[in-house]
C-alpha positions in Angstrom: 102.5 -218.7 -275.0 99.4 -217.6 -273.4 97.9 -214.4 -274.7 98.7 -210.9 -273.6 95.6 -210.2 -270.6 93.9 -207.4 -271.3 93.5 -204.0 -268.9 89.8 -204.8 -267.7 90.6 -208.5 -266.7 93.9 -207.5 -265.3 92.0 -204.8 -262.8 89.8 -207.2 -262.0 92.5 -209.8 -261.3 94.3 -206.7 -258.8 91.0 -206.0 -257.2 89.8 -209.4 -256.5 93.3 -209.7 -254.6 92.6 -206.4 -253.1 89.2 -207.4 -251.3 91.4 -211.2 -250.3 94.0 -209.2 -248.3 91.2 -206.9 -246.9 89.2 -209.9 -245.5 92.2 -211.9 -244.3 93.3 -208.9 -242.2 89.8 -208.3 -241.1 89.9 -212.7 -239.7 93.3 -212.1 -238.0 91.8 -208.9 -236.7 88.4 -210.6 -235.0 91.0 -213.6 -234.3 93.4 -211.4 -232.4 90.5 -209.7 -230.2 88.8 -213.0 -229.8 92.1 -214.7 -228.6 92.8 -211.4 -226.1 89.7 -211.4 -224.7 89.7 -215.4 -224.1 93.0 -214.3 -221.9 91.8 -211.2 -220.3 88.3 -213.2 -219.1 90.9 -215.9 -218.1 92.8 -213.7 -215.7 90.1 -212.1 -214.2 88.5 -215.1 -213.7 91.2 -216.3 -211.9 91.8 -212.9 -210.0 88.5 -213.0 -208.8 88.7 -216.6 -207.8 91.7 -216.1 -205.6 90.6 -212.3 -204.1 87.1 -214.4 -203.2 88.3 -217.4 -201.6 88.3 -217.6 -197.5 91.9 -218.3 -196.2 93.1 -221.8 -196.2 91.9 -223.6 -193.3 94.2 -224.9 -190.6 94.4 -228.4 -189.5 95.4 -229.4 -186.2 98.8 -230.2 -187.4 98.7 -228.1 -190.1 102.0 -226.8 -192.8 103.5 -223.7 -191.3 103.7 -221.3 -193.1 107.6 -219.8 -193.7 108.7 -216.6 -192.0 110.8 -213.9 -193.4 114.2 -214.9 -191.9 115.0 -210.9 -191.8 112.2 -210.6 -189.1 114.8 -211.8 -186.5 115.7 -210.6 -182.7 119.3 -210.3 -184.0 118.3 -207.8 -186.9 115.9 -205.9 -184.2 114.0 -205.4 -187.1 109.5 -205.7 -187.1 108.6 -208.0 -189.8 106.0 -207.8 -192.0 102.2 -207.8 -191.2 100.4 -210.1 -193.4 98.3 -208.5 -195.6 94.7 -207.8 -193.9 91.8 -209.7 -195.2 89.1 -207.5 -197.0 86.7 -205.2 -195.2 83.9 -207.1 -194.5 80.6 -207.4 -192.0 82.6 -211.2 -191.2 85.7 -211.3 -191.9 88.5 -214.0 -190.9 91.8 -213.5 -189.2 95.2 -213.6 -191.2 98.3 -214.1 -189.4 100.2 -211.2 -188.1 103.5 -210.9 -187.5 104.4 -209.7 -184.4 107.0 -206.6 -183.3 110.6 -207.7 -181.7 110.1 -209.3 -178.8 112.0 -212.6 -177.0 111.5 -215.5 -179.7 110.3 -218.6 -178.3 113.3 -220.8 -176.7 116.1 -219.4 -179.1 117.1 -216.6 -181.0 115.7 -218.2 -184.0 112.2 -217.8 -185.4 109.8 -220.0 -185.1 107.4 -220.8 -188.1 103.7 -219.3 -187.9 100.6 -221.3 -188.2 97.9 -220.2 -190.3 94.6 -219.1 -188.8 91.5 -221.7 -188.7 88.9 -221.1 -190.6 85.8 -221.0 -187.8 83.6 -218.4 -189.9 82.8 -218.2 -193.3 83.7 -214.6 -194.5 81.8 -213.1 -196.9 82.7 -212.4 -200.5 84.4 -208.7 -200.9 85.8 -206.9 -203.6 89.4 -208.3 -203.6 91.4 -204.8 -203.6 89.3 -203.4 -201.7 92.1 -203.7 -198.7 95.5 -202.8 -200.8 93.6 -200.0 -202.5 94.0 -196.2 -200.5 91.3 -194.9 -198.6 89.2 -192.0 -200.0 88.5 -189.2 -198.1 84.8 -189.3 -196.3 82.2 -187.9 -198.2 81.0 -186.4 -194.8 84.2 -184.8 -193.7 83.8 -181.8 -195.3 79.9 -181.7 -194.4 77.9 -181.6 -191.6 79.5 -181.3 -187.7 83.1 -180.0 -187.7 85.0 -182.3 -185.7 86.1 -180.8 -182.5 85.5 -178.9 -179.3 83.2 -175.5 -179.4 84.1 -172.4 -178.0 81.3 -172.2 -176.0 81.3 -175.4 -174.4 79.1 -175.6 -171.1 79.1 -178.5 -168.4 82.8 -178.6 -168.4 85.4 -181.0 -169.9 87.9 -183.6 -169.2 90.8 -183.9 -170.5 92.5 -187.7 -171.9 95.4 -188.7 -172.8 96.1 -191.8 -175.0 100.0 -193.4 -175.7 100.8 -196.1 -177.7 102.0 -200.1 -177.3 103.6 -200.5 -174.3 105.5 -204.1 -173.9 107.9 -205.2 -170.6 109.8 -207.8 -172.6 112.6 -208.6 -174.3 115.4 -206.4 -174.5 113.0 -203.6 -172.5 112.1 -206.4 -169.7 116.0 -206.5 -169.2 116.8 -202.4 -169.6 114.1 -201.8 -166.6 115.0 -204.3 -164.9 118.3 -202.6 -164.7 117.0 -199.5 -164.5 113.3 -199.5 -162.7 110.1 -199.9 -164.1 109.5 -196.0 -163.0 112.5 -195.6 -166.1 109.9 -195.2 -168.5 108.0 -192.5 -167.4 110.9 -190.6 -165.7 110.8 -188.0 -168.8 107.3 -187.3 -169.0 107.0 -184.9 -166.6 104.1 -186.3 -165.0 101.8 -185.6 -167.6 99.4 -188.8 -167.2 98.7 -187.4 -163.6 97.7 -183.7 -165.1 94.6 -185.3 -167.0 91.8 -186.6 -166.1 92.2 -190.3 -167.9 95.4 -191.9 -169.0 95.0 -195.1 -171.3 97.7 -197.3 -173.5 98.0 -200.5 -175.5 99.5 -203.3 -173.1 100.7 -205.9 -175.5 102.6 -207.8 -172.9 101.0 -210.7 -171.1 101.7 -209.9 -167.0 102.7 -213.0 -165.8 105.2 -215.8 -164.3 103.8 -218.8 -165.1 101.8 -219.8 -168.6 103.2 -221.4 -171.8 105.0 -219.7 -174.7 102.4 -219.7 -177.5 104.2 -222.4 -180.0 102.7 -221.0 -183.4 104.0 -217.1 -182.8 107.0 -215.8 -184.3 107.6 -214.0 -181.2 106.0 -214.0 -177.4 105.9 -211.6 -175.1 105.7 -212.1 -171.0 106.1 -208.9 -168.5 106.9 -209.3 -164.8 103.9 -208.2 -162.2 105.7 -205.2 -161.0 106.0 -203.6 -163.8 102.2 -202.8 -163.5 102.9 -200.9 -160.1 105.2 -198.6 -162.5 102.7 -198.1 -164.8 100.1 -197.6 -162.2 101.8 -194.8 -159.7 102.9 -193.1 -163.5 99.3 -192.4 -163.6 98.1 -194.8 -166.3 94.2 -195.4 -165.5 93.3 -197.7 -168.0 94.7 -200.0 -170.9 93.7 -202.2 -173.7 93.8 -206.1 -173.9 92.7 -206.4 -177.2 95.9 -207.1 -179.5 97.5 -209.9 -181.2 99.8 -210.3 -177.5 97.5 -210.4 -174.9 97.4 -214.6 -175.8 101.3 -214.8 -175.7 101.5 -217.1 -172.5 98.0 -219.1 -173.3 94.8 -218.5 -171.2 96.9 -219.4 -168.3 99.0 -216.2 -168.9 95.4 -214.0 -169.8 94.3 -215.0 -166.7 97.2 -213.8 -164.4 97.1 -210.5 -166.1 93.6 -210.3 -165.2 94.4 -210.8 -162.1 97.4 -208.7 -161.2 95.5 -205.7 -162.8 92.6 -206.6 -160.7 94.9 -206.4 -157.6 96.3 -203.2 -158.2 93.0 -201.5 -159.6 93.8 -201.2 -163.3 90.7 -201.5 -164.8 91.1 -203.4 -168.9 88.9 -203.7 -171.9 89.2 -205.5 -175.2 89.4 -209.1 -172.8 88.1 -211.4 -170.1 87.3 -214.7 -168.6 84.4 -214.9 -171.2 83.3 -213.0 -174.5 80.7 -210.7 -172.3 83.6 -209.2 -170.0 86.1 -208.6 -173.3 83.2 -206.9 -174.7 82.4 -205.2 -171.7 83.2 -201.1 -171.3 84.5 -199.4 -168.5 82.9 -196.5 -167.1 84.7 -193.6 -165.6 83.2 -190.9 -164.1 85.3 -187.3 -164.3 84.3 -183.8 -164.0 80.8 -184.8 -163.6 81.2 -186.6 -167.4 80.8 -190.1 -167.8 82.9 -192.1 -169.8 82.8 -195.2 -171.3 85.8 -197.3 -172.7 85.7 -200.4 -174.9 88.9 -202.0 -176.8 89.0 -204.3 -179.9 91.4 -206.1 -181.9 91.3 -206.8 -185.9 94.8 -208.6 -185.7 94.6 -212.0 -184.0 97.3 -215.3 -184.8 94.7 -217.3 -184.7 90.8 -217.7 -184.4 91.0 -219.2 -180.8 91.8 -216.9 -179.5 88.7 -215.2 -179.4 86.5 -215.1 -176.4 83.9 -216.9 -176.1 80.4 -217.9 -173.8 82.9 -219.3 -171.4 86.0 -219.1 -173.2 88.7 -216.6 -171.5 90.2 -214.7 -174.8 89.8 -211.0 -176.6 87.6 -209.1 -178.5 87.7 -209.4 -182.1 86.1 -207.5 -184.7 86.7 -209.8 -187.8 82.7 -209.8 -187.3 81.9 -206.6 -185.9 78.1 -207.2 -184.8 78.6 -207.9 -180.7 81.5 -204.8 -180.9 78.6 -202.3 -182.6 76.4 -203.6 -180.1 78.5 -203.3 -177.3 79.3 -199.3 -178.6 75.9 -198.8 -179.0 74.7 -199.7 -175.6 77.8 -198.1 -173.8 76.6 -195.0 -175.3 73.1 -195.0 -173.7 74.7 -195.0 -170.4 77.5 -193.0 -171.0 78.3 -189.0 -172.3 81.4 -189.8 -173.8 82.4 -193.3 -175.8 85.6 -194.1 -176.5 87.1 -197.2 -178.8 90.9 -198.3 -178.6 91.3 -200.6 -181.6 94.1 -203.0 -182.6 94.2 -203.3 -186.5 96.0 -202.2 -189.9 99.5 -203.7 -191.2 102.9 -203.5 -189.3 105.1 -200.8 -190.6 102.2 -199.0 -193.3 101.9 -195.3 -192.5 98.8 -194.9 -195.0 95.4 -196.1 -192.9 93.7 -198.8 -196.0 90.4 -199.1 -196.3 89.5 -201.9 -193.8 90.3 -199.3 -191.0 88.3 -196.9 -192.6 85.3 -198.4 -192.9 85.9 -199.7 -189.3 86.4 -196.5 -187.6 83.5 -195.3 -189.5 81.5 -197.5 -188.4 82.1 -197.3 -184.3 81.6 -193.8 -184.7 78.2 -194.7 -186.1 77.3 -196.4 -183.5 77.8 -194.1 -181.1 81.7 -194.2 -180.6 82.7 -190.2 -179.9 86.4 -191.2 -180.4 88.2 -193.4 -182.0 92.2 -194.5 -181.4 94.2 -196.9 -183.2 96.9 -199.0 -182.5 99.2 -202.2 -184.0 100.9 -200.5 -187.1 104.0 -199.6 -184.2 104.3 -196.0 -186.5 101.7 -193.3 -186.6 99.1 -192.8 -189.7 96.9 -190.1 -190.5 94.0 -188.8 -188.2 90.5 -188.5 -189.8 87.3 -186.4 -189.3 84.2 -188.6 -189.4 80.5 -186.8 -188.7 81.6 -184.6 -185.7 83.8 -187.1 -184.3 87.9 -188.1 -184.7 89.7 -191.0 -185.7 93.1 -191.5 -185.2 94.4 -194.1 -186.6 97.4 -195.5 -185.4 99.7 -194.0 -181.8 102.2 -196.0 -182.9 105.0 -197.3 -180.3 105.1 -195.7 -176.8 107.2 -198.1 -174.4 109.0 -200.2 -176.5 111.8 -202.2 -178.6 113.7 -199.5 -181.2 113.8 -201.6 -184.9 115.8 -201.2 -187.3 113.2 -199.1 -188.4 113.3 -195.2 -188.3 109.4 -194.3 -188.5 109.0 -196.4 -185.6 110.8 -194.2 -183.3 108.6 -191.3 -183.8 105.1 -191.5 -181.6 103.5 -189.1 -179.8 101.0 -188.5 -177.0 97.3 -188.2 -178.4 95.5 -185.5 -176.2 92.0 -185.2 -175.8 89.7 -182.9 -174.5 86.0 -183.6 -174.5 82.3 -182.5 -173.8 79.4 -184.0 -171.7 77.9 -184.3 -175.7 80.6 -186.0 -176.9 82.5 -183.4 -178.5 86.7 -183.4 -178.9 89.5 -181.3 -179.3 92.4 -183.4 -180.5 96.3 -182.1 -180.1 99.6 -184.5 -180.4 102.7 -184.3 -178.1 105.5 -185.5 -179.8 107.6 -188.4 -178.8 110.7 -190.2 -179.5 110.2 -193.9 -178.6 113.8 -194.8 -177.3 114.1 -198.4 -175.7 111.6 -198.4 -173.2 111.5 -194.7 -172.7 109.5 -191.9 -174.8 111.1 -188.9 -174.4 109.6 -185.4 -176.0 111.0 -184.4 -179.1 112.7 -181.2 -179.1 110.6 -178.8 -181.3 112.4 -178.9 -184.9 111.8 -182.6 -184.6 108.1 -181.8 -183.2 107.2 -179.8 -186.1 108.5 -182.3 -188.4 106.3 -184.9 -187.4 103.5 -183.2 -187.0 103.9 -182.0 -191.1 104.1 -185.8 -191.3 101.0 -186.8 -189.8 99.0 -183.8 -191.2 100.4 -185.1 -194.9 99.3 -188.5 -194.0 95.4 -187.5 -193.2 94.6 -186.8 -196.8 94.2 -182.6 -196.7 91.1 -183.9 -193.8 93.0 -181.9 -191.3 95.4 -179.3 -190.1 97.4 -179.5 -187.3 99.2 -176.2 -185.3 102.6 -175.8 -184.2 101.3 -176.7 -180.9 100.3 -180.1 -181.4 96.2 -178.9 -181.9 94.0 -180.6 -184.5 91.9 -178.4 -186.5 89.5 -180.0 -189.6 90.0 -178.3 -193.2 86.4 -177.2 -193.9 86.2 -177.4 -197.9 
């Protein structure tokens, strides 16, 4: 037998175990951090890798990509935008779904092509477009964002309506019904102003060639532009991800029957200097200037170019900023209609912020938004308004409810380039807005006051007022 230990060596033995355990759980401590922060650099790594990276170019006979089979004619539903690349002085085009329209040849989708990859965009911060935008650190600061009392040298007064299309299952209603059917419960209203101007996302023409890498394509007949024209529509913009539908050949004849029946365009041409090109209206001894751009594009080529016919993009802002800039030293009042967010998103991201932002820096007095086919929040920004999306005015009804509701953005404005802002709310029934009655009026009005961050307030008349914190 081994004899009995005594105390001393047997609290040496417990404390020599004691200090064992105590560095073994400090090693699987250090190992479990180590090993956790091996697979935390790992996915961030990775995260950044993939939020970095420019979109996947596009060969000339390039995969399709696969399209959500629920975005069909049948289901009369608008599919999904693809998410918008990150905000960015050069960024490049993602595919955009496009609203119901006729589908190419049949009733059953066609794949989408993914966009080229002509420019190089610039690395961003990767949520940077999926994250909310914050309120602008100038909006409760500096010029309050409207009309003054004491306004001298007169105003005029602008009205601005939605996407207007003359396909589809609308290109068969008014062709049943008139073209005039659309405006027949407006009361005149675009003839009351002084400048009427909408999104026309529907290529004007009889000939061209359905684009083959679109989900959807859009083509309107000619006379619905006399319609559009004696409803007192002055103006409208080209720039959107449908002016393209029919190819150049289809761009071009909608050039040209606007040009024969006086409808002056923006946001495209026969070349990049016309799409960049404003219009200029003079009104109550004010001059105006217009200019349209689009941030949603299929694909790259369809750009304008030197002597390319095609659209504006702003993907790379730099000729757009020019183009506001110099607009605004020949003109009292600048306005910007631009094409850009996500399909169906009622919350204005980030990329649209710092867009709108920045038109309004360089000299843009008004800013109106367009693509999302429901209306988002409106936004004070240095003096000036954005409102970012009109949502649908003459168009398809979805399966969608918020797409029904629009309204009629109302403008009216100082030789310096100051703005009142007030809605008129719409239903968008197939092809037709009607007004809403006014339960249904105040309703959305509550909605698009919720949606402009606390920035604003708007009356039970329609009028937008800035909340001065």
């Amino acid at each position: 037998m081994y004899p009995p230990r005594s105390r001393k060596q047997q609290s040496k033995k417990r404390s020599s175990k004691k200090r064992r355990r105590t560095v073994w759980a400090w090693i699987n401590v250090g190992l479990l951090l180590m090993i956790t922060g091996l697979l935390a650099y790992s996915f961030m790594d990775d995260h950044g890798k993939n939020s970095s990276a420019p979109p996947p170019a596009a060969l000339a006979t390039s995969t399709p990509a696969s399209v959500d089979p629920q975005a069909s004619e049948a289901a009369e539903a608008l599919p999904e935008a693809s998410p918008e690349a990150q905000a960015t002085a050069s960024p490049q085009p993602t595919p955009e779904s496009a609203p119901e329209a006729t589908p190419i040849a049949s009733d059953v989708p066609v794949e989408t092509v993914a966009p080229t990859a002509d420019d190089s965009p610039a690395s961003t911060d990767g949520e940077a477009a999926d994250q909310e935008p914050q309120a602008s650190a100038s909006a409760g600061s500096g010029p309050v964002s409207g009309l003054p009392e004491n306004t001298s040298g007169g105003t005029v007064r602008l009205n601005f309506a939605g996407d207007v299309i003359f396909a589809g299952k609308v290109g068969e209603l008014l062709q049943k019904k008139g073209y005039d059917y659309s405006y027949s419960a407006l009361d005149g209203m675009f003839k009351k102003d002084d400048l009427t101007v909408v999104n026309l996302e529907t290529p004007i023409t009889t000939g061209g060639v359905g684009a083959a890498n679109k989900q959807f394509v859009f083509k309107g007949a000619p006379e619905a532009l006399d319609a559009l024209k004696s409803a007192g529509v002055d103006a409208v913009n080209l720039a959107n991800n449908h002016t393209l539908d029919q190819g150049e050949e289809g761009l071009l004849d909608t050039l040209d029957h606007l040009g024969k029946r006086g409808i002056p365009y923006v946001g495209a041409g026969r070349n990049s200097k016309e799409a960049y090109s404003a219009q200029y209206f003079e009104r109550q001894g004010i001059k105006i200037a217009l200019l349209g751009f689009t941030r949603v594009m299929p694909h790259s080529d369809w750009m304008a170019g030197a002597g390319k016919p095609g659209i504006a993009s702003v993907y790379d802002s730099a000729e757009a900023l020019k183009a506001i800039a110099a607009a605004k030293r020949k003109a009292d009042l600048v306005v910007v209609v631009v094409h850009w967010g996500k399909e169906r998103m009622e919350q204005y991201d980030k990329t649209q912020q710092a867009l709108g932002h920045s038109f309004i820096d360089a000299g843009a007095d008004l800013v109106m938004g367009g693509h999302p086919h429901v209306l988002q929040g409106i936004e004070p920004y240095h003096g000036k308004w954005i409102a970012y999306s009109t949502g649908n005015f003459i168009f398809t009804r979805s399966t969608v409810p918020a797409t029904w509701e629009t309204a009629v953005f109302q403008a009216e404005c100082s030789k310096g380039g100051e703005c009142s802002l007030k809605l008129n709310p719409m239903d968008a029934e197939l092809g037709q807005p009607v007004p809403m009655n006014d339960a249904d009026g105040q309703l959305l009005l509550n909605k698009v006051e919720a949606l402009s961050s606390g920035l604003i307030k708007i009356g039970s008349d329609g009028s937008v007022v800035q909340s001065v914190k």
